[in-house]
Biopython code that builds the backbone (N, CA, C, O; Angstrom):
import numpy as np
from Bio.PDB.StructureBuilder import StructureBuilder

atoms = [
    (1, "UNK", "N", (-1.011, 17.061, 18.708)),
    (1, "UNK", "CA", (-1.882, 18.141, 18.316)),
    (1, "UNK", "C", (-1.383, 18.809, 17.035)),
    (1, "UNK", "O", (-1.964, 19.549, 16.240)),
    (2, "UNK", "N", (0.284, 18.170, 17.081)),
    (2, "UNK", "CA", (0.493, 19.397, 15.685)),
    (2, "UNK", "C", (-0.098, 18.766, 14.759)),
    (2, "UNK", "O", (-0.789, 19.546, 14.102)),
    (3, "UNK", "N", (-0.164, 17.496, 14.318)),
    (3, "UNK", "CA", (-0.448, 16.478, 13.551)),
    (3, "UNK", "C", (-1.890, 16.527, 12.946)),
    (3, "UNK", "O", (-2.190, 16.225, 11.791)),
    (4, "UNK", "N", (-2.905, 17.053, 14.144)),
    (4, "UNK", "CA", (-4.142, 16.982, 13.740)),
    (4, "UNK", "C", (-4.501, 18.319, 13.350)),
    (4, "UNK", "O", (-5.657, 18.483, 12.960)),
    (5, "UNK", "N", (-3.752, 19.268, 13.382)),
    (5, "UNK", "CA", (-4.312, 20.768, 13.168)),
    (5, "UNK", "C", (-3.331, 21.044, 11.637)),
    (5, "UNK", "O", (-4.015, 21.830, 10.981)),
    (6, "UNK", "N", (-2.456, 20.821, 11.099)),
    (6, "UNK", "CA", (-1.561, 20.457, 10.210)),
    (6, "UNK", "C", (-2.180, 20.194, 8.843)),
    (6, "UNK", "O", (-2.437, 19.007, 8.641)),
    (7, "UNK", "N", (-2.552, 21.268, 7.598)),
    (7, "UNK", "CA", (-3.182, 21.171, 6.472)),
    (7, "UNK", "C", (-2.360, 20.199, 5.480)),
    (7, "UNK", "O", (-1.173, 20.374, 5.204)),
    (8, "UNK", "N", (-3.055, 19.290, 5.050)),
    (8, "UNK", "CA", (-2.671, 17.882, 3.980)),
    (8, "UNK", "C", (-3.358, 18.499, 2.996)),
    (8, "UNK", "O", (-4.224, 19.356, 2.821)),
    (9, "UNK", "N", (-2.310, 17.376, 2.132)),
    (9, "UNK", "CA", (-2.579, 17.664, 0.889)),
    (9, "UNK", "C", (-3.782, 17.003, 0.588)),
    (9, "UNK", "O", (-4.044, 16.077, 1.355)),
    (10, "UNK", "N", (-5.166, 17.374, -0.966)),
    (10, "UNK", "CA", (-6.236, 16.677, -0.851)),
    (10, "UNK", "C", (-5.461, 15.570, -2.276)),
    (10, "UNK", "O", (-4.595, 15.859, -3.101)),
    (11, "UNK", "N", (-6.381, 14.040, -2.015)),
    (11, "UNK", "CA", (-6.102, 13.070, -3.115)),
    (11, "UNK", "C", (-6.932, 13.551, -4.113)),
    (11, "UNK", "O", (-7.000, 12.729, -5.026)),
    (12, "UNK", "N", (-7.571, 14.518, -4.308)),
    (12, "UNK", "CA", (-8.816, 14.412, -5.414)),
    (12, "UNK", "C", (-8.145, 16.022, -6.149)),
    (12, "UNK", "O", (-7.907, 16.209, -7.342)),
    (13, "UNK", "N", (-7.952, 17.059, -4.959)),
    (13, "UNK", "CA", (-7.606, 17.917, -6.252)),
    (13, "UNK", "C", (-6.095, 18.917, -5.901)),
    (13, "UNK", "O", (-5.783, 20.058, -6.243)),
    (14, "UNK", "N", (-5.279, 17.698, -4.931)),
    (14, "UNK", "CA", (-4.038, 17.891, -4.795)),
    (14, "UNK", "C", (-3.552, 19.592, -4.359)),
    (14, "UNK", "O", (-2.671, 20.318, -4.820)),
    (15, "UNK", "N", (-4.441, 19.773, -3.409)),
    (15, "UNK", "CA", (-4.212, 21.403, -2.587)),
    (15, "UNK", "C", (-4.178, 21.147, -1.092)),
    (15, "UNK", "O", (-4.645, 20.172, -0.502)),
    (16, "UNK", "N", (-3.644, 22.028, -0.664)),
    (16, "UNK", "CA", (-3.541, 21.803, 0.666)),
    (16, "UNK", "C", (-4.323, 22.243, 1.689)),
    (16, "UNK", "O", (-3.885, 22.877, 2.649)),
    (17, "UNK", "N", (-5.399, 21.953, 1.536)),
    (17, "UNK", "CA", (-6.599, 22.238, 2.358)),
    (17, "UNK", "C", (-7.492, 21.156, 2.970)),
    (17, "UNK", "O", (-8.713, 21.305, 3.014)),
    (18, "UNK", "N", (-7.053, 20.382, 3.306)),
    (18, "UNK", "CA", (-7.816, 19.269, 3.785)),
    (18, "UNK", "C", (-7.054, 19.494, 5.537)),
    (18, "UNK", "O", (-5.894, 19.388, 5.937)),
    (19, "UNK", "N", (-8.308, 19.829, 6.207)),
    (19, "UNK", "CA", (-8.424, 19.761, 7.621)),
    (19, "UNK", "C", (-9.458, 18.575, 8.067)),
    (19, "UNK", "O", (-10.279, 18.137, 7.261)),
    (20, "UNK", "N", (-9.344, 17.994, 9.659)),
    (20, "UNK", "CA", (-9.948, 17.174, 10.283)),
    (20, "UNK", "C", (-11.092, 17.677, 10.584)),
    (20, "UNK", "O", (-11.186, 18.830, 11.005)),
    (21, "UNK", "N", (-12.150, 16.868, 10.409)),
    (21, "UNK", "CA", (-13.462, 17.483, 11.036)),
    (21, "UNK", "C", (-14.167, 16.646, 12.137)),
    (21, "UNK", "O", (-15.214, 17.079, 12.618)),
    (22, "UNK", "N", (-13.578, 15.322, 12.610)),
    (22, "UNK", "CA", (-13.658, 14.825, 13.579)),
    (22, "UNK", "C", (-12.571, 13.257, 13.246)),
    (22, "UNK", "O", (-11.847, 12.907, 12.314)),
    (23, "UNK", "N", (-13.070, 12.512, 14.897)),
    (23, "UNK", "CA", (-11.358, 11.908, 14.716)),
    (23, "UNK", "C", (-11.946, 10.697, 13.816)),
    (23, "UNK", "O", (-12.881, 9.921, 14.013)),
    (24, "UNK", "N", (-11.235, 10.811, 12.992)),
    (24, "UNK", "CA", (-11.126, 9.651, 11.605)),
    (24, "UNK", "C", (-12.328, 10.591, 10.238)),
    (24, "UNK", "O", (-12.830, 9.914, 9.341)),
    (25, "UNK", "N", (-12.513, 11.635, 10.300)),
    (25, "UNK", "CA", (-13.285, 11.733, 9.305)),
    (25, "UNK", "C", (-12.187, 13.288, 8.645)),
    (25, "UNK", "O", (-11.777, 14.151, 9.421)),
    (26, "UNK", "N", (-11.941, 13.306, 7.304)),
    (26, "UNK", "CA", (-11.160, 14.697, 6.934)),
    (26, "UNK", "C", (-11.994, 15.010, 5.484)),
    (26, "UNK", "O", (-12.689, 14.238, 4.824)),
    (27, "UNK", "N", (-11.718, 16.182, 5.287)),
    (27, "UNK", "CA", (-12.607, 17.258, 4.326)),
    (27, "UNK", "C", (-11.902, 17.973, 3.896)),
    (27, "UNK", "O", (-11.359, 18.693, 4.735)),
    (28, "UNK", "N", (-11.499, 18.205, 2.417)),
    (28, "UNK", "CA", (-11.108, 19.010, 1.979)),
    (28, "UNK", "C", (-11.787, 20.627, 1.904)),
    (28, "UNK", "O", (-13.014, 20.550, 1.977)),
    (29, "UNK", "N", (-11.456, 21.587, 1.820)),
    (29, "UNK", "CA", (-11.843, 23.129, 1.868)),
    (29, "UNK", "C", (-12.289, 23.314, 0.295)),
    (29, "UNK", "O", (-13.382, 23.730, -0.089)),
    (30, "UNK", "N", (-11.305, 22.952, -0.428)),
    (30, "UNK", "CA", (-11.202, 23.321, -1.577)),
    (30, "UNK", "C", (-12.275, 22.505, -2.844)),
    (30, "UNK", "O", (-13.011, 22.979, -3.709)),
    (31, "UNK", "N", (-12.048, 21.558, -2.580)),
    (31, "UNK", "CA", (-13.462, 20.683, -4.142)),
    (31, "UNK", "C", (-14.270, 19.658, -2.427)),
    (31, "UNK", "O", (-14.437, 18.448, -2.581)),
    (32, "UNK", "N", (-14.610, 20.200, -1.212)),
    (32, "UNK", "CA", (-15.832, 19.705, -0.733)),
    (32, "UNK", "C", (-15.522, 17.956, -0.618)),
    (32, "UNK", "O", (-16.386, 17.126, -0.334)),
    (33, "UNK", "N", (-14.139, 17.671, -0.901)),
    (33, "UNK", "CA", (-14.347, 15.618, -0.900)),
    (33, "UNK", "C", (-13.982, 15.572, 0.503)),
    (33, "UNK", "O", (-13.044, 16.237, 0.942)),
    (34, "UNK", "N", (-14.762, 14.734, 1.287)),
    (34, "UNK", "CA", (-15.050, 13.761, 2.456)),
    (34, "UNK", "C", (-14.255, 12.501, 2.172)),
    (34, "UNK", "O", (-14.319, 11.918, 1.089)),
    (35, "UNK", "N", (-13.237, 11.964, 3.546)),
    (35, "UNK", "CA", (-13.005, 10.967, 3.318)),
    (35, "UNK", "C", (-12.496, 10.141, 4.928)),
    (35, "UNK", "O", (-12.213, 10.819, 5.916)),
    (36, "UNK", "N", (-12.469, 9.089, 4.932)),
    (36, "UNK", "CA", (-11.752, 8.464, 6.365)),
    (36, "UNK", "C", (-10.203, 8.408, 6.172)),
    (36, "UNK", "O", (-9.479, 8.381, 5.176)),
    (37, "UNK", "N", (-9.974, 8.400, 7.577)),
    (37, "UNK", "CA", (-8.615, 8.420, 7.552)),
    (37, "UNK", "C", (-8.451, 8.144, 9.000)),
    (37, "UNK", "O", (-9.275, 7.814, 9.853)),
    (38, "UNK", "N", (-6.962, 8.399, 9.065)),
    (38, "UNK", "CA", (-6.744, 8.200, 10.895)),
    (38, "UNK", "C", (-7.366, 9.183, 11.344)),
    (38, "UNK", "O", (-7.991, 10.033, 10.710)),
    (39, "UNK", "N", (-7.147, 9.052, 12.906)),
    (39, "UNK", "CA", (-7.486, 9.764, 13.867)),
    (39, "UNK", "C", (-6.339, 10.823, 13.717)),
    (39, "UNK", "O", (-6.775, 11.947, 13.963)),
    (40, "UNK", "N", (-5.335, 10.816, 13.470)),
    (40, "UNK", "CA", (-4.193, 11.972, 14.028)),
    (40, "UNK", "C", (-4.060, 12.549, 12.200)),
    (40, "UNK", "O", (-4.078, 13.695, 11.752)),
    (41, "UNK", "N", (-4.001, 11.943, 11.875)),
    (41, "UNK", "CA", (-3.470, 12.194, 10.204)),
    (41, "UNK", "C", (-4.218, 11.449, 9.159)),
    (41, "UNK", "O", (-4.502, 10.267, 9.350)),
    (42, "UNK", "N", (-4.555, 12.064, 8.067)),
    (42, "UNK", "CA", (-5.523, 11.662, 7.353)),
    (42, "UNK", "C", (-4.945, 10.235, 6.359)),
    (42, "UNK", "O", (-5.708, 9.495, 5.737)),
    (43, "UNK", "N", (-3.828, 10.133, 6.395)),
    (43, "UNK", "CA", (-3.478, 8.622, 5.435)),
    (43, "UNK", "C", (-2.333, 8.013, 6.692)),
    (43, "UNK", "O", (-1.337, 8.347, 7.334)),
    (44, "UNK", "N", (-3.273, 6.916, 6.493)),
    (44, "UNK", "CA", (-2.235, 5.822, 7.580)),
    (44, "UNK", "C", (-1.005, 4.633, 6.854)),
    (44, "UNK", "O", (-0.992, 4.432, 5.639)),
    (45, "UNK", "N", (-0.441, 4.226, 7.407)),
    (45, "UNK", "CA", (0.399, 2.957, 6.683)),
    (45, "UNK", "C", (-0.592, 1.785, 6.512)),
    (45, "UNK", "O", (-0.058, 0.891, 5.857)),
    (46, "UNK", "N", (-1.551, 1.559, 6.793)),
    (46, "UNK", "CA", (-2.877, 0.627, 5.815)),
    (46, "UNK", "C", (-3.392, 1.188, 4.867)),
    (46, "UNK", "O", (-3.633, 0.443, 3.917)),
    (47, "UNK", "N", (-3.612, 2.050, 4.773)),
    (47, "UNK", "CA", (-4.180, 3.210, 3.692)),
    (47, "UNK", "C", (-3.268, 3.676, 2.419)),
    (47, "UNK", "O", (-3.572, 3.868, 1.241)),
    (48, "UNK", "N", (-1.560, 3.824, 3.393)),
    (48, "UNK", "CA", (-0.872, 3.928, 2.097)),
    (48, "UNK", "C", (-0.484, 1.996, 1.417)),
    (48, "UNK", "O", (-0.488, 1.683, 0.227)),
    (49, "UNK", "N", (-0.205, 1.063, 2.562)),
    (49, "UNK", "CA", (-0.167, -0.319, 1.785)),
    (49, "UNK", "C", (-1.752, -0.478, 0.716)),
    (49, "UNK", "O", (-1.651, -0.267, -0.492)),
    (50, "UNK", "N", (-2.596, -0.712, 1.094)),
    (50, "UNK", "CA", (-4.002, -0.452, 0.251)),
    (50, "UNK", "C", (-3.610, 0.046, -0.953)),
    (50, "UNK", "O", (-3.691, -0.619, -1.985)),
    (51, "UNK", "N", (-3.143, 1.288, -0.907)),
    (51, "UNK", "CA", (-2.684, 2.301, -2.036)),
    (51, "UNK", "C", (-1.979, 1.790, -3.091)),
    (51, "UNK", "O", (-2.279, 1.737, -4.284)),
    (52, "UNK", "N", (-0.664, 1.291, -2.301)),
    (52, "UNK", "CA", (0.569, 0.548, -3.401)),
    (52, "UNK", "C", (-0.248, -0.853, -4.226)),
    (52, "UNK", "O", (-0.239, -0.963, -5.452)),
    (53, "UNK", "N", (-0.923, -1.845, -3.305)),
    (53, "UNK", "CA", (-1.364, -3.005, -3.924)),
    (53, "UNK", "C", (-2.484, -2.149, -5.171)),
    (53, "UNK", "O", (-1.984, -2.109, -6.295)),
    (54, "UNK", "N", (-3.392, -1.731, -5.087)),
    (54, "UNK", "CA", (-4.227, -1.081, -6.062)),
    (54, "UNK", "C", (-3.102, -0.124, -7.261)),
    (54, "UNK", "O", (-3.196, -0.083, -8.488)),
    (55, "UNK", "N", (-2.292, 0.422, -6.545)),
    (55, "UNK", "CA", (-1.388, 0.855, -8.186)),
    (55, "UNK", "C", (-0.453, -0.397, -8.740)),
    (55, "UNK", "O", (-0.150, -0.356, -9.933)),
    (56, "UNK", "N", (-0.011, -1.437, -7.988)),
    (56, "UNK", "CA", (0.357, -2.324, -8.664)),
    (56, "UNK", "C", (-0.465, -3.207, -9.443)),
    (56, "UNK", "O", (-0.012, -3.621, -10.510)),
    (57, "UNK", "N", (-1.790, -3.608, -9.001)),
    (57, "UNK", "CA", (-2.603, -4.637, -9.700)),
    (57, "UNK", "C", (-3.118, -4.011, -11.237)),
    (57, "UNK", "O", (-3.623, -4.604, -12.191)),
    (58, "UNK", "N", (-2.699, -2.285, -11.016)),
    (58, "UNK", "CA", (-3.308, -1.142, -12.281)),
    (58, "UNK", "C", (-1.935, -1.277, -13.095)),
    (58, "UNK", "O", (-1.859, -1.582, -14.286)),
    (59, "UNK", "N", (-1.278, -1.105, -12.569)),
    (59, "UNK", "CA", (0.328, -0.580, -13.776)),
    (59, "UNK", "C", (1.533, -1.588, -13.508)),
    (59, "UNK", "O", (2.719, -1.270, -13.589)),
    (60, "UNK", "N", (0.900, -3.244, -13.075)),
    (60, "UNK", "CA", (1.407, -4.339, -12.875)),
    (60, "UNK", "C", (2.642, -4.788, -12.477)),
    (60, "UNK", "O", (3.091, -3.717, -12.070)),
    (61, "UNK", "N", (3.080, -5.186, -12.386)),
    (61, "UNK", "CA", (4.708, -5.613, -11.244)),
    (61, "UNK", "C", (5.279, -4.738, -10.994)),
    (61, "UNK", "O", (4.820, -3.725, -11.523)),
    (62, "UNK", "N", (6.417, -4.534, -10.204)),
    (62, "UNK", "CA", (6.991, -3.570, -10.132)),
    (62, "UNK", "C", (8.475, -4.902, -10.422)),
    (62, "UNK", "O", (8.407, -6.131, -10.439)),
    (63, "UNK", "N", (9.584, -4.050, -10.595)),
    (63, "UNK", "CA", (11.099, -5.072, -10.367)),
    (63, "UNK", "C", (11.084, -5.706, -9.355)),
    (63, "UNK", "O", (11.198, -6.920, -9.524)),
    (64, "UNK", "N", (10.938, -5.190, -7.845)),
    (64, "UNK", "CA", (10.995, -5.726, -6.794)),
    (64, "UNK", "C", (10.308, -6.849, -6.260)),
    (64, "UNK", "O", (10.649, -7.633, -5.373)),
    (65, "UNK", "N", (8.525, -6.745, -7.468)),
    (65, "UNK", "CA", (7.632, -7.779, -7.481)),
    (65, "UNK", "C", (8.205, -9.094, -8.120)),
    (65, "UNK", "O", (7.982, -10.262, -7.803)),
    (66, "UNK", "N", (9.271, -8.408, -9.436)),
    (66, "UNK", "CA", (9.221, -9.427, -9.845)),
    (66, "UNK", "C", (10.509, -10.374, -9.696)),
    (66, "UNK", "O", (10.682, -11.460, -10.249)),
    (67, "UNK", "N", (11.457, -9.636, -8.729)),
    (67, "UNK", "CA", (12.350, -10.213, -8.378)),
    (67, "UNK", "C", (12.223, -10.970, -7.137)),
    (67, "UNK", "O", (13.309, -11.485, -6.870)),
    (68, "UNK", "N", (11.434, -11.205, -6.380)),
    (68, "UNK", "CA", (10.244, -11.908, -5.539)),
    (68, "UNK", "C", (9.843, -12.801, -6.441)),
    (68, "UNK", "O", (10.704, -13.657, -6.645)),
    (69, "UNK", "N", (8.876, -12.929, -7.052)),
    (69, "UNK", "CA", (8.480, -13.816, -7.605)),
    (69, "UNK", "C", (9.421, -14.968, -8.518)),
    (69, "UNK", "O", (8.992, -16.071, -8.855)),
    (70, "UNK", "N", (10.701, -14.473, -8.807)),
    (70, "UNK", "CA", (11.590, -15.175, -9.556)),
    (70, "UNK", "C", (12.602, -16.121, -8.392)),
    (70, "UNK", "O", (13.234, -17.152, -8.622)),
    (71, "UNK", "N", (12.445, -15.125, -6.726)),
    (71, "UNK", "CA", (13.085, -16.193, -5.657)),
    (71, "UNK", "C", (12.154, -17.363, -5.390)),
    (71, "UNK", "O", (12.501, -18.544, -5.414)),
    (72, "UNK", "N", (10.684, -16.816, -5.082)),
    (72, "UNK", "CA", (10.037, -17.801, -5.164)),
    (72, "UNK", "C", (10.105, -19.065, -6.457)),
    (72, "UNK", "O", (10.196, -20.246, -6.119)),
    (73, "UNK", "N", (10.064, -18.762, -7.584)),
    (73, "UNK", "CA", (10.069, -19.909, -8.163)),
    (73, "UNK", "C", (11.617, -20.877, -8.180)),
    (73, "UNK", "O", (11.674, -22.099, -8.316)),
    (74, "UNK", "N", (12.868, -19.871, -7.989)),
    (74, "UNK", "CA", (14.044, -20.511, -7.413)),
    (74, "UNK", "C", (13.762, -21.867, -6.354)),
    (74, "UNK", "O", (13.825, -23.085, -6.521)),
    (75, "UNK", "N", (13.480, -21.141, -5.392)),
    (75, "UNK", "CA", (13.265, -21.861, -4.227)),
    (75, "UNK", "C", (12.400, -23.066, -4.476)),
    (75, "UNK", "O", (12.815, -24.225, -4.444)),
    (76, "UNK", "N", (11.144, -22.692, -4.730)),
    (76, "UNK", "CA", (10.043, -23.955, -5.713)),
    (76, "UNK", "C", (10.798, -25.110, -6.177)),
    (76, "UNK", "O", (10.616, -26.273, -5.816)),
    (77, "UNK", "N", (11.527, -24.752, -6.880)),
    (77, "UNK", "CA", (12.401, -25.574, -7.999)),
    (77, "UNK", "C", (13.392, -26.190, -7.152)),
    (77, "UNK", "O", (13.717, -27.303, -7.565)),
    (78, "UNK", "N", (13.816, -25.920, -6.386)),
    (78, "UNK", "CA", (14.925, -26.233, -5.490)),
    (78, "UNK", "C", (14.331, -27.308, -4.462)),
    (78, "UNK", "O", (15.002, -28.184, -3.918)),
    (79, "UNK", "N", (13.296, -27.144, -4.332)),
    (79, "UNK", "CA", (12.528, -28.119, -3.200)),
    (79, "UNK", "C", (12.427, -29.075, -4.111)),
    (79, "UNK", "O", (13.145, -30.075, -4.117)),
    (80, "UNK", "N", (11.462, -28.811, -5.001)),
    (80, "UNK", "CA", (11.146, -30.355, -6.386)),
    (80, "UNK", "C", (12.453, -31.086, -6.657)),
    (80, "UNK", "O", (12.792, -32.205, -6.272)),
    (81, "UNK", "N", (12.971, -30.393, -7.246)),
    (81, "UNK", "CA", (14.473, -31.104, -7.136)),
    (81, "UNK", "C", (14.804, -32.039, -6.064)),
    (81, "UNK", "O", (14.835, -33.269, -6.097)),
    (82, "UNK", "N", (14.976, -31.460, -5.378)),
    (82, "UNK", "CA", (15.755, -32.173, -4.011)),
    (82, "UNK", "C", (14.543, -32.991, -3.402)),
    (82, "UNK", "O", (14.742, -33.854, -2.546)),
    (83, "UNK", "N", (13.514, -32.743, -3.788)),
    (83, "UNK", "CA", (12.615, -34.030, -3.533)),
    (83, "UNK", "C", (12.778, -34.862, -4.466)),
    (83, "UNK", "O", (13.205, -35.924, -4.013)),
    (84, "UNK", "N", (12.590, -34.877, -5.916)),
    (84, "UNK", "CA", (12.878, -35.493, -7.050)),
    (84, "UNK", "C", (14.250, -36.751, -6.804)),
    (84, "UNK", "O", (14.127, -37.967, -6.956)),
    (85, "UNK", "N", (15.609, -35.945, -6.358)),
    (85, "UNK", "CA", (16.825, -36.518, -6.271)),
    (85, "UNK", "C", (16.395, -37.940, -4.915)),
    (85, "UNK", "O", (16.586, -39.143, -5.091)),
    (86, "UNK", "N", (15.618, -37.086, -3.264)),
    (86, "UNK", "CA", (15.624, -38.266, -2.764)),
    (86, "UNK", "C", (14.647, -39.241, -2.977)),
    (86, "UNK", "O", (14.901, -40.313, -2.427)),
    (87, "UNK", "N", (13.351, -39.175, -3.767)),
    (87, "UNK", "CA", (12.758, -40.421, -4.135)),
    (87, "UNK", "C", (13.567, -41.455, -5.109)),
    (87, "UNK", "O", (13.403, -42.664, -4.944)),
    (88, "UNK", "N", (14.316, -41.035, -5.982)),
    (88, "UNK", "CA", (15.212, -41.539, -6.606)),
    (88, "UNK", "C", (16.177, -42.408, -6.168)),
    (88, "UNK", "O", (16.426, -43.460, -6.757)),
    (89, "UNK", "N", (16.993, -41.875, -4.722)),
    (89, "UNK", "CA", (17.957, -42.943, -3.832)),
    (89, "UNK", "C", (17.010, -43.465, -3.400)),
    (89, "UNK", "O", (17.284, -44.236, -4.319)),
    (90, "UNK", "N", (16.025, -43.910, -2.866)),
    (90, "UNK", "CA", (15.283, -44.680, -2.484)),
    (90, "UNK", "C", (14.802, -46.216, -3.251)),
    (90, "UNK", "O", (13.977, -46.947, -2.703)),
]
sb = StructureBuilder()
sb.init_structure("model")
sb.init_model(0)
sb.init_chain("A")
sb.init_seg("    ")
for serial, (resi, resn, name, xyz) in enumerate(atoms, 1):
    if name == "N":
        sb.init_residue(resn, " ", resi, " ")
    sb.init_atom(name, np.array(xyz, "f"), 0.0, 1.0, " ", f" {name:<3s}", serial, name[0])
structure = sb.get_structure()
């Protein structure tokens, strides 16, 4: 109950007036924006993952993306190889 009675911050004009107005629907007080959300709390961990992929695809890799992507091509390379080497003894 504390969770759902508990004023959030709004995404649109960053005040703390966004109360629940039923379960999954929240409203800010202050600029009137409507939006879904959880039932207990208005941003969920799908809502914030959603979030991160859309600011990454906007302001593009992050280090962590791209240090991922550099194991992956390690690994890639490491398979070809070692496939490469045993068609070769063959």
């Amino acid at each position: 109950m504390a969770k759902r009675s508990k004023k959030y911050t709004c995404p649109v004009c960053q005040y703390q007036k966004v109360e629940r107005q039923s379960v999954g629907i929240w409203s800010c007080k202050k600029c009137d924006h409507t939006f879904a959300g959880g039932a207990w709390e208005p941003f969920t961990r799908a809502s914030d993952t959603n979030n991160r992929i859309l600011r990454r695809s906007v302001d593009g890799a992050t280090t962590a993306d791209m240090a991922y992507i550099a194991q992956e091509a390690a690994m890639r390379y490491e398979r070809e190889l070692a496939e490469g080497l045993h068609t070769e003894e063959e």
